[in-house]
C-alpha positions in Angstrom: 89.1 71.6 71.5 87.7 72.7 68.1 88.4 71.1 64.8 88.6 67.4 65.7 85.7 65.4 67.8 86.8 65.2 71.4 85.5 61.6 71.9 87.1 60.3 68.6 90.4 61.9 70.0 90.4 60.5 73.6 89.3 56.8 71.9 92.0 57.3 69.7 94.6 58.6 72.1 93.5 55.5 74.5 94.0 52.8 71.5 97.3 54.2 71.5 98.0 54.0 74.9 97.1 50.6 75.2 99.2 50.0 71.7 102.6 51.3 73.4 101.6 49.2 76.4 103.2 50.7 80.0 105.9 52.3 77.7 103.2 55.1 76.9 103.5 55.9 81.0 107.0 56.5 80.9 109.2 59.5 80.1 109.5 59.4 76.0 113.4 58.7 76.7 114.3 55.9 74.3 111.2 56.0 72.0 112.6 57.8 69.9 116.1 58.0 68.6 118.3 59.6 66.1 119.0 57.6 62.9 122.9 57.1 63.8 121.8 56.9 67.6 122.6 53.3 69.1 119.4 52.9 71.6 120.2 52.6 75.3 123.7 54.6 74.7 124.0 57.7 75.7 124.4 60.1 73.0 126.9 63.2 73.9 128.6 65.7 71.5 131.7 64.8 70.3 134.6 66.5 71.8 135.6 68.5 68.7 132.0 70.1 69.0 131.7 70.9 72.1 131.3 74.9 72.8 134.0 76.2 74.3 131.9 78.5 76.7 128.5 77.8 75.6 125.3 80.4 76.5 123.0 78.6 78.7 120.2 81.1 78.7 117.1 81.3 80.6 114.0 84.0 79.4 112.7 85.9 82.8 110.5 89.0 83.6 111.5 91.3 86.0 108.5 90.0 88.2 110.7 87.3 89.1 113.5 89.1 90.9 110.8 91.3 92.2 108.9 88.0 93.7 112.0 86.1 94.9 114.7 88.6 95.2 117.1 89.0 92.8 120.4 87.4 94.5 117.6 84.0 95.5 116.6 84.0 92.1 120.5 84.1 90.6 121.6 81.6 93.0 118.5 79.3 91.8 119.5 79.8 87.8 123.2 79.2 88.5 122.8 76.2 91.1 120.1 74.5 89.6 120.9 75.0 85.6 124.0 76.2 85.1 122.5 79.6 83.9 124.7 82.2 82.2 122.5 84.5 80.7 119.7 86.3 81.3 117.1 87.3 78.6 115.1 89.6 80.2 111.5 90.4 79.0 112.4 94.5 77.8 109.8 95.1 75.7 106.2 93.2 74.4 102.4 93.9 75.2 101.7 89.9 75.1 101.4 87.5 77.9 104.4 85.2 76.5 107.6 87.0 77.9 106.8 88.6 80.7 104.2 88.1 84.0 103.5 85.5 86.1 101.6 82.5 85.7 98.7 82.3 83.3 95.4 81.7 84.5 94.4 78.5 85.0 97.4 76.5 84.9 99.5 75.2 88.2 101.6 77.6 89.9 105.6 76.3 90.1 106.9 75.8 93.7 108.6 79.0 93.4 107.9 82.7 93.0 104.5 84.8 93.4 101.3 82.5 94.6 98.9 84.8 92.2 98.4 85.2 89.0 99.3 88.1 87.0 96.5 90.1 85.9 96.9 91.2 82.4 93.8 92.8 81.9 95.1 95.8 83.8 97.6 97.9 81.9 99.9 95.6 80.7 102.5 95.4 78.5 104.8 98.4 77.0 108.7 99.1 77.6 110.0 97.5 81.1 113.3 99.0 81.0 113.2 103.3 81.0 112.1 104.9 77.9 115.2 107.6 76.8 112.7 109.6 74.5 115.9 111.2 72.4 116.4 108.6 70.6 112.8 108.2 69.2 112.6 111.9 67.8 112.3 110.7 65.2 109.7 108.6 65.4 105.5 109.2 65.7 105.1 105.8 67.6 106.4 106.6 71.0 107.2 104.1 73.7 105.3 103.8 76.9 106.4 102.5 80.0 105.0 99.4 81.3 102.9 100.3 83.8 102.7 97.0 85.4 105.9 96.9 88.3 105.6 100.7 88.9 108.8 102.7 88.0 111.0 99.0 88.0 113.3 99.2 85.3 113.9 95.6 84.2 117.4 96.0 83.3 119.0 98.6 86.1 117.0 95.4 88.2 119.3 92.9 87.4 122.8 94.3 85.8 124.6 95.0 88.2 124.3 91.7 90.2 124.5 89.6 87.5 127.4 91.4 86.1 129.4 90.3 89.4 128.7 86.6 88.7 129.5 87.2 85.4 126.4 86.4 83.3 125.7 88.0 80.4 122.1 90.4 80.0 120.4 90.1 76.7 117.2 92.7 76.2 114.2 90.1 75.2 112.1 92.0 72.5 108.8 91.2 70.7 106.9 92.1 67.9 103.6 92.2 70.1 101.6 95.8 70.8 98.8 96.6 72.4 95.1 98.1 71.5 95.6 101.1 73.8 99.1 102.6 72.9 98.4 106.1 72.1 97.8 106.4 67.7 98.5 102.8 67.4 95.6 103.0 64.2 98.3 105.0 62.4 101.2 102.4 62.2 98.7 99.2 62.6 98.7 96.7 59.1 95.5 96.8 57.4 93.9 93.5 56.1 92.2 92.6 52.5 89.1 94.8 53.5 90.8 97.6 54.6 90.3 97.4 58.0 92.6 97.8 60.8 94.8 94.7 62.2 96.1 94.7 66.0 99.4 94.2 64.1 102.0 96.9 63.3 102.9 97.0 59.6 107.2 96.7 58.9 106.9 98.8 55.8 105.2 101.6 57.6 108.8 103.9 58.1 107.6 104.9 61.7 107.2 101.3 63.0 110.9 101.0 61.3 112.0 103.9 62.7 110.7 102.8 66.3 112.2 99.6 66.2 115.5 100.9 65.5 115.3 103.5 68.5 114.2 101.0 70.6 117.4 98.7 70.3 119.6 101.9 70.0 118.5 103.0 73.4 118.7 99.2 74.8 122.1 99.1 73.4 123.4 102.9 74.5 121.9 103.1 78.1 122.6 99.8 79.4 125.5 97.7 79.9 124.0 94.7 78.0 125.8 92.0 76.5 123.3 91.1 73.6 119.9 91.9 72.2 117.2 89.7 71.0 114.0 90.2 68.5 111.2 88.2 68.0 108.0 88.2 65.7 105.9 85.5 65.3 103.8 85.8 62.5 103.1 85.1 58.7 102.2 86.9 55.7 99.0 87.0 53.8 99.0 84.0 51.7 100.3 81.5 54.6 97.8 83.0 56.9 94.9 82.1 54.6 95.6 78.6 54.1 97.2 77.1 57.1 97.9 78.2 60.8 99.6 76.7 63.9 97.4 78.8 66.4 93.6 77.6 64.7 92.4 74.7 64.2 89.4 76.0 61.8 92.1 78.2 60.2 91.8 82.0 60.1 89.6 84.0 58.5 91.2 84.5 54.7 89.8 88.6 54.5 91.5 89.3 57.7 95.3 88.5 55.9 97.9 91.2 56.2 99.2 93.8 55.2 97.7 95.5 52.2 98.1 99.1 53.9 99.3 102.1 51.5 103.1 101.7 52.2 103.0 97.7 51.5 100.9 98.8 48.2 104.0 101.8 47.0 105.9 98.7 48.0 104.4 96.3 46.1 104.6 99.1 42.8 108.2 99.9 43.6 108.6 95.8 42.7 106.6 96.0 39.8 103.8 93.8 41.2 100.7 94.5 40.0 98.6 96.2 43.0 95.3 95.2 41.6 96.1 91.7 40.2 96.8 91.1 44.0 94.2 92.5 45.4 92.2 90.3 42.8 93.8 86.9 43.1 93.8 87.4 47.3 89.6 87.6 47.0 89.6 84.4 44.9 92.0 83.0 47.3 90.1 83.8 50.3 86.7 82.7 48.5 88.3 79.0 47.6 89.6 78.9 51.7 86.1 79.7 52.4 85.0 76.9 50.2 86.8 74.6 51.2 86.6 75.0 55.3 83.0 74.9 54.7 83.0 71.4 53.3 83.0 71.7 49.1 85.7 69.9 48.0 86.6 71.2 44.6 86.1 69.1 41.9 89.5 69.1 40.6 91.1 68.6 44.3 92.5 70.7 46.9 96.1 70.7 45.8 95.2 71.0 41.8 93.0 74.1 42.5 95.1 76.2 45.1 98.1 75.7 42.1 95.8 76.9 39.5 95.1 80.0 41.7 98.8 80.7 42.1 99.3 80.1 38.4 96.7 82.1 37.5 98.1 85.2 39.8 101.6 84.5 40.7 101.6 88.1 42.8 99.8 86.5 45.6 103.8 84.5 46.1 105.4 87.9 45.3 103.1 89.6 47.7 104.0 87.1 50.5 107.6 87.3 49.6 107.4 91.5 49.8 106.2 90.9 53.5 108.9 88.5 54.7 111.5 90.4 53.2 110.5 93.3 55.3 110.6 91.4 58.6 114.0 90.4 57.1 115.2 94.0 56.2 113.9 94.5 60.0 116.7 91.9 61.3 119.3 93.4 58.9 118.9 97.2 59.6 118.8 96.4 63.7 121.7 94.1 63.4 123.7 96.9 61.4 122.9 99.6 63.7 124.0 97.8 66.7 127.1 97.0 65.4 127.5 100.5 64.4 127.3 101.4 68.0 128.8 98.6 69.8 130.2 96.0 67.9 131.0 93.5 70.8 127.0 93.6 71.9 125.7 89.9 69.9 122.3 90.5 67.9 119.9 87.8 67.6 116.9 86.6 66.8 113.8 84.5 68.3 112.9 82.8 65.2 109.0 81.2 65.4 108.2 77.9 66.1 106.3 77.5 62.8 109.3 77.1 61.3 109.3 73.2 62.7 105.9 72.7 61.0 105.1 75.2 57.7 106.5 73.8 54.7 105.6 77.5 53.3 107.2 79.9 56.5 110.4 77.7 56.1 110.9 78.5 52.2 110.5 81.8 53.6 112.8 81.8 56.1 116.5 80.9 54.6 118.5 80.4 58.0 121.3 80.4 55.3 120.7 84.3 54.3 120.0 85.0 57.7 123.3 84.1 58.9 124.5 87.2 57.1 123.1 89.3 60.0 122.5 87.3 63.0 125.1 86.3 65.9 123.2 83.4 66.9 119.8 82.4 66.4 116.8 81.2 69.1 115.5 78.3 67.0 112.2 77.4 68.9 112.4 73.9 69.6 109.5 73.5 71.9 108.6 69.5 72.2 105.8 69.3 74.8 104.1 72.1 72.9 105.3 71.3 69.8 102.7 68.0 69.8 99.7 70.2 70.6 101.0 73.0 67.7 101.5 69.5 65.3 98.1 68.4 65.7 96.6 72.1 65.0 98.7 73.0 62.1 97.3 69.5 60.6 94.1 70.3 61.4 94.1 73.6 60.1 95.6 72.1 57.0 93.5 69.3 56.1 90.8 71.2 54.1 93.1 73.5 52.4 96.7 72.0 50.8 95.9 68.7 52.5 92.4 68.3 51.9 92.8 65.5 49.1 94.3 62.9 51.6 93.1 61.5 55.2 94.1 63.5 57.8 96.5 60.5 58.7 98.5 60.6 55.3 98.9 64.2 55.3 100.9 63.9 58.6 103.0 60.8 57.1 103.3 63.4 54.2 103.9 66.3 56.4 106.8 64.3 58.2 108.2 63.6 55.1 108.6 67.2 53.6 110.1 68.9 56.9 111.9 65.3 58.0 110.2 64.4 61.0 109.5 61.4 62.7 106.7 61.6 65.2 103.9 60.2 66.8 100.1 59.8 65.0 97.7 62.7 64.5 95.5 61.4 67.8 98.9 60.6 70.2 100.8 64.1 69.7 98.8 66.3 72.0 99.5 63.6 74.6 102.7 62.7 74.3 104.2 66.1 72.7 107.2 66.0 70.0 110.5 63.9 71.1 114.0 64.5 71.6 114.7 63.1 68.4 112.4 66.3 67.1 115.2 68.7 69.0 117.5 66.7 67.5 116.3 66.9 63.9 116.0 70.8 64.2 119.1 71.6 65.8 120.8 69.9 63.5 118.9 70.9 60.4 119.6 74.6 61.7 123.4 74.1 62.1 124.0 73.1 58.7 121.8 75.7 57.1 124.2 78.4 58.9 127.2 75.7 58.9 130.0 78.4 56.6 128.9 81.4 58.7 130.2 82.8 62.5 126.4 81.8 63.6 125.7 80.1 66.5 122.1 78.3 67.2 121.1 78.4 70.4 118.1 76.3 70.5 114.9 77.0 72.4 114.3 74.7 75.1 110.6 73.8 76.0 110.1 74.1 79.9 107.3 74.3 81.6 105.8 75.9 79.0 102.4 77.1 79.9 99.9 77.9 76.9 98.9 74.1 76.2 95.8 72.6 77.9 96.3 70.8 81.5 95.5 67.3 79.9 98.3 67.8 77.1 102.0 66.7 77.0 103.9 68.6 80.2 107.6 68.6 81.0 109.3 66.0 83.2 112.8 66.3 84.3 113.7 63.1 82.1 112.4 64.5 78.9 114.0 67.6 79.8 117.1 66.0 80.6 116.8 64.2 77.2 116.0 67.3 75.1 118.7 69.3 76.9 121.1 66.9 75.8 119.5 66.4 71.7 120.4 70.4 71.4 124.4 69.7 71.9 124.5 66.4 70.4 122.4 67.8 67.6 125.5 70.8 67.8 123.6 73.8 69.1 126.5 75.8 70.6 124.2 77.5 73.5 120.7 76.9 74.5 117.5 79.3 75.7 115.5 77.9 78.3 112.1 79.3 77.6 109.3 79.8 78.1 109.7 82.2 81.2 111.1 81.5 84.3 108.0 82.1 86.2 106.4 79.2 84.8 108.8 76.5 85.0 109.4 74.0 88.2 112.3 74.1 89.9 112.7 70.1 89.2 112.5 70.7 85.2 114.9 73.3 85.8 117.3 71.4 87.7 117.5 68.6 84.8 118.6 71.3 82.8 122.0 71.2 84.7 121.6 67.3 85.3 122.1 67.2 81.7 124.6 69.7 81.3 126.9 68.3 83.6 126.2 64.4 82.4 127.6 65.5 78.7 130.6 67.8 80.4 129.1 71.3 79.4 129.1 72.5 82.5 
């Protein structure tokens, strides 16, 4: 761990084990509870909220069926979970969606004993490129190289079909280093240098994710598609971060590249104000990680920066809206080709935590071109993202307070109740935390047709061995805080190749305890 002193933490953690007494060893079940929950009843949707045919999703790679066959693995999903849809890992160059197990971590009594080695030409489209619809286009698609000439889709249709689950094609906003001209449609940070990122307002990055969907939606028989991009703009990525506890580096914020400058002018933003009130930005981050404490405070001084240029806000706001006008123009096109096919998005976890990414990101105006809506939920990793975002926080907008208070104060502003700073590693977010956002996410969209189908955390892998992990009571508990909190579907996530066939089986437990299933 970086960012917080390893023997303080475990001292602390242990205080707080011996605090909470033998409850501490126990699944979190009953610590803690909604506000209107009665503690020791069970707490089940009403009836009039109940989903009349709800999605139970589950994220997979094709490496699964390949591993385990794809009638075993079907029979597994349906028995065990109550699975009804499949969201299949389509298209990313990241480890997250597709693969096997990540190094290091336990393999699940299931599927391929090895781990998948991502070092060697990974990532790219796993369903068949159809190159005439990307014409138009300079950024091409490549196949994933990784599972031969497997398409991931023609894998599993069919048979699913005949069960009658539904096939979503799982997209993400991740590329890789190697993809032929990448340089040409990758963002381009304060000091003009290139980012491993692709920039939204460059029109061939636009144009390719358009195609891409387009030729999901026209050569398969697919029931829905699903997006995802998980990352910030310029100004959020310079003062906070749920990924680094020391924060990122502030000159290496995106995108300042030529078509998010014409941008910018279009708006009437002042190109060179920006670029100006990003460097003093960057200089006070740099400041402050490195132990000055300014002599006006933390909070006074990063307001008299954004008072002083107000385009570093409207800068941040240009970027969103493009990842926005993304969502909108594949949603549109989709419809335009088959309405019946449900568009949706994957929308990142730091909306749970980012007082700054969730201004940004108005479920409400979303709603306008969404079907339903992933709402990452994740609990067990949730703690460990908690901690870090605190961290990364506490010597930029936080830095006036003890790292203690800024967590009260953090739970306040996004309406959380959680653990202390030391605990959440170890004992991860609650189902009162799946609760909270569930609910908070069905009201934002309440007066539209969309649904949330909230992302359920299990067995999810990227979290250190000695963290939070999922047990089937907590995932029974969590299961259960998505309907009551009236999540009309859920997505069990990570990836199916990670998760143990117990967790998965309390998914169903849960289901068929509150009559879902």
């Amino acid at each position: 761990m970086t960012g917080i002193d390893r023997r303080k933490f475990l001292a602390g953690a242990g205080s707080a084990v011996a605090a909470l007494g033998t409850s501490f060893a126990q699944p979190l079940s009953g610590l803690h509870v909604a506000p209107d929950a009665i503690p020791g009843e069970a707490q089940t949707p009403a009836a009039s909220s109940m989903p009349l045919k709800p999605v139970i999703g589950i994220q997979i790679d094709a490496i699964s069926f390949l591993d385990e066959g794809t009638e075993k693995v079907l029979d597994i999903l349906q028995e065990k979970a109550g699975v009804n849809a499949l969201f299949m890992g389509a298209f990313s160059y990241g480890t997250g969606i597709t693969g096997r197990q990540i190094q290091g971590h336990p393999f699940p009594d299931h599927g391929g004993q090895e781990y998948q080695d991502f070092s060697k030409g990974h990532g790219g489209d796993y369903a068949t490129p159809h190159l005439q619809y990307y014409k138009d286009t300079a950024l091409k698609p490549v196949k994933a190289p990784d599972y031969g000439n497997v398409d991931c889709l023609d894998l599993v249709i069919p048979a699913a079909k005949k069960r009658g689950m539904k096939v979503f094609a799982w997209s993400e906003d991740v590329f890789g280093p190697n993809i032929p001209n990448i340089e040409k449609f990758q963002e381009r940070d304060l000091e003009g240098r290139n980012a491993h990122t692709v920039c939204f307002n460059n029109p061939d990055t636009h144009k390719f994710w358009l195609a891409l969907q387009e030729d999901f939606v026209r050569s398969y028989d697919i029931d829905g598609i699903m997006w995802g991009s998980e990352r910030y703009g310029a100004f959020a990525n310079a003062v906070e971060s749920v990924h680094a506890r020391n924060g990122n580096d502030p000159t290496k914020v995106t995108c300042f590249c030529e078509f998010c400058q014409a941008k910018a002018k279009s708006r009437g933003i002042d190109v060179a104000r920006a670029f100006e009130g990003f460097h003093e930005l960057a200089k006070w981050v740099k400041a402050c990680r490195g132990g000055e404490r300014p002599n006006d405070g933390y909070y006074v001084t990063l307001w008299r920066i954004l008072f002083r240029y107000p385009e570093l806000l409207a800068w941040e706001t240009l970027w969103n809206d493009s990842v926005h006008e993304t969502y909108e123009a594949i949603y549109k096109q989709t419809k335009s080709i088959r309405p019946e096919v449900q568009v949706g998005w994957h929308v990142w976890h730091a909306l749970s935590f980012s007082p700054w990414f969730r201004a940004q990101t108005d479920l409400t105006k979303l709603s306008a071109y969404s079907d339903y809506m992933k709402i990452t939920v994740y609990n067990n990793l949730g703690g460990t993202r908690m901690e870090t975002y605190i961290t990364s926080t506490s010597k930029t907008i936080y830095g006036d307070m003890p790292i203690d208070e800024a967590l009260e104060l953090e739970y306040r502003l996004v309406n959380l109740r959680e653990r202390g700073y030391v605990e959440l590693p170890y004992t991860g977010l609650s189902a009162d935390y799946v609760y909270r956002e569930t609910k908070r996410a069905v009201d934002d969209v309440k007066d539209s047709k969309t649904e949330i189908w909230p992302g359920l955390d299990v067995d999810i892998a990227n979290v250190d061995l000695q963290f939070s992990r999922s047990s089937p009571p907590v995932v029974n508990e969590c299961t259960k805080a998505c309907f009551r909190g009236g999540g009309k579907g859920l997505v069990i996530s990570r990836k199916y190749s990670e998760m143990r066939l117990a967790n998965l089986a309390a998914v169903g437990d849960a289901l068929r305890e509150i009559k879902i299933i």
